[in-house]
N, C-alpha and C positions, 0 to 999 in steps of 0.2 A: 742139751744133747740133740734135740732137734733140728735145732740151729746150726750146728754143727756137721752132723748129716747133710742138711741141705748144699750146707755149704760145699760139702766135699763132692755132690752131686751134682751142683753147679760146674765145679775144676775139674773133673770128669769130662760134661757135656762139652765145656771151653776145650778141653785138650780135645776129644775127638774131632770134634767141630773143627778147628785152625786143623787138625792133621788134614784130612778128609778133604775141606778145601785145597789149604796146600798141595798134594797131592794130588788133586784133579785140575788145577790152575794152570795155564800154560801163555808166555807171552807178556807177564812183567806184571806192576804193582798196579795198574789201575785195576786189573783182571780180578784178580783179589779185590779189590774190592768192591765189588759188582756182588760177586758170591757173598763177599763179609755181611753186605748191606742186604740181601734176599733172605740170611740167616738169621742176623742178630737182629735188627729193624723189623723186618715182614713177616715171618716165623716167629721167633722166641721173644717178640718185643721186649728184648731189654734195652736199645737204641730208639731213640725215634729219631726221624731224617734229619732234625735240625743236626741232632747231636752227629751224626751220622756225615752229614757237610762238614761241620768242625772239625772232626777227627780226619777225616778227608785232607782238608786243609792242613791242619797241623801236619800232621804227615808227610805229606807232599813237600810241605818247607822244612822241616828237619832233614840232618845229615843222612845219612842213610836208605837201606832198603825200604820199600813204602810200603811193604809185605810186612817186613818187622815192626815198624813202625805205627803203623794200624794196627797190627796186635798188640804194642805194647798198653796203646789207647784204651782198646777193648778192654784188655782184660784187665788193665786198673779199673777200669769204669764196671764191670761185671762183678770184679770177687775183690779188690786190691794188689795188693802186691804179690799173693800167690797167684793172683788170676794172670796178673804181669808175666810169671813165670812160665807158667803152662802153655800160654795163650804162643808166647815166644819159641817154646824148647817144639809145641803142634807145628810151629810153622816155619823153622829153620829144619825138623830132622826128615821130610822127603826130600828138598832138593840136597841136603845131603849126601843122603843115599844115594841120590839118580844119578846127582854129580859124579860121587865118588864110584860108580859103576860103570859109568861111560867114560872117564876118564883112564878107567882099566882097561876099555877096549876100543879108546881114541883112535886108534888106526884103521880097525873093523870098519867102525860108524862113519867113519872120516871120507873112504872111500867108497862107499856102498851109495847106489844111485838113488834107489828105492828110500833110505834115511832121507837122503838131500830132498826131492819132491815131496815127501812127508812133511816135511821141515816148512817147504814152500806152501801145501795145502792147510798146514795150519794159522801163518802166517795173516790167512784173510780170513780165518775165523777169529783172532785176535783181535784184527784190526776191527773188527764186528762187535766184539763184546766191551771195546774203550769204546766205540761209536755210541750203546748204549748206557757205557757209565757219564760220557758229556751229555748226552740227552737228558739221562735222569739227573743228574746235579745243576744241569742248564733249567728242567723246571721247575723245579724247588725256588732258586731262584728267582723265577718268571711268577711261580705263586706270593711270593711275599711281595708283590707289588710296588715294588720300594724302585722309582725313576731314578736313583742315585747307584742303586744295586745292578740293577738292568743296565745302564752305563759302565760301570768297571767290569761288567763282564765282556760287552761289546767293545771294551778298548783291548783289555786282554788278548781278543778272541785278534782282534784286527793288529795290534803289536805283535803275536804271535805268528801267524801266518801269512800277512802281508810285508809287514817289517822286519822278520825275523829278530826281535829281542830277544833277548837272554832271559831264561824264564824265571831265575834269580831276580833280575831287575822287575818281572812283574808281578813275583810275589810280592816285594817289597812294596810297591808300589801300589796293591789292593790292599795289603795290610797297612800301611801310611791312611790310604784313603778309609776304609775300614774304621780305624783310631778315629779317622776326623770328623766323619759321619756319627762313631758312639759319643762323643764329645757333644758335640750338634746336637745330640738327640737329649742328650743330660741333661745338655742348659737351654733346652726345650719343656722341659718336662718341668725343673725349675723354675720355669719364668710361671708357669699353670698354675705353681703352690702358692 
């Protein structure tokens, strides 16, 4: 019974949580996770950063929104498949809403100057809050000390904004490398025994 309880207290906490996020999140999927990581990681430690990069990661390279996506992470990893559920329905039903509000008064919004400079002044707070989710995920990184890991980030970072690759191509491309690195490190480990 207790177990039980907890449990349902936990899918509680998860649905408020993703709503409340969602909800105050504005400017796309890194955003989120900046808040996810401050919540589940730094707060509630039910995440710690490694898993926290992974889910990150996964994320990112899956189809989809990285908002759903990172929830669906979460909340298997938090409660299972009902935590799956909650974590999803918190974080899909305010844009929702908001959508389906402004969308009723698309024209209002559309033309109203005051909306447009809103739009623009949050814009660079956006831009501020992915600044600090590459920071924090660049030193995670930078903590595991790994010459090989500090490299695929620096080719990403330089593919990315000097070459402009397709960031398809550079997921695949960390995860290749990734693969060949835990390989490496296997029949490392290996050779020890």
């Amino acid at each position: 019974m207790k177990e039980k309880n907890a449990k349902g207290k936990t899918l509680v906490k998860l649905f408020f949580t993703m709503l409340y996020i969602s909800t105050f999140t504005f400017g796309g999927g890194f955003v989120i996770i900046t808040f996810m990581k401050r919540r589940f990681v730094d707060e509630l430690h039910w995440i710690d950063e490694q898993e926290m990069l992974d889910m990150t990661a996964l994320a990112q390279s899956s189809p989809g929104a990285i908002a759903v996506n990172a929830a669906i992470l979460v909340g298997w990893h938090a409660a299972g498949f009902p935590g799956m559920v909650v974590a999803v329905i918190g974080t899909i039903l305010p844009p929702m809403i908001i959508l389906s509000v402004i969308s009723f008064f698309y024209a209002a919004f559309a033309a109203n100057r005051y909306v447009a400079l809103t739009l623009k002044g949050m814009q660079a707070g956006v831009a501020a809050v992915i600044l600090d989710v590459v920071c924090s995920l660049g030193s995670n990184v930078l903590k595991m000390k790994s010459a090989a890991h500090m490299a695929i980030m620096v080719i990403a970072f330089a593919a990315t904004f000097f070459f402009g690759v397709n960031v398809i191509y550079i997921i695949l491309f960390a995860a290749l490398a990734g693969l060949i690195l835990a390989m490496f490190e296997k029949k490392k480990e290996a050779g020890k025994k």
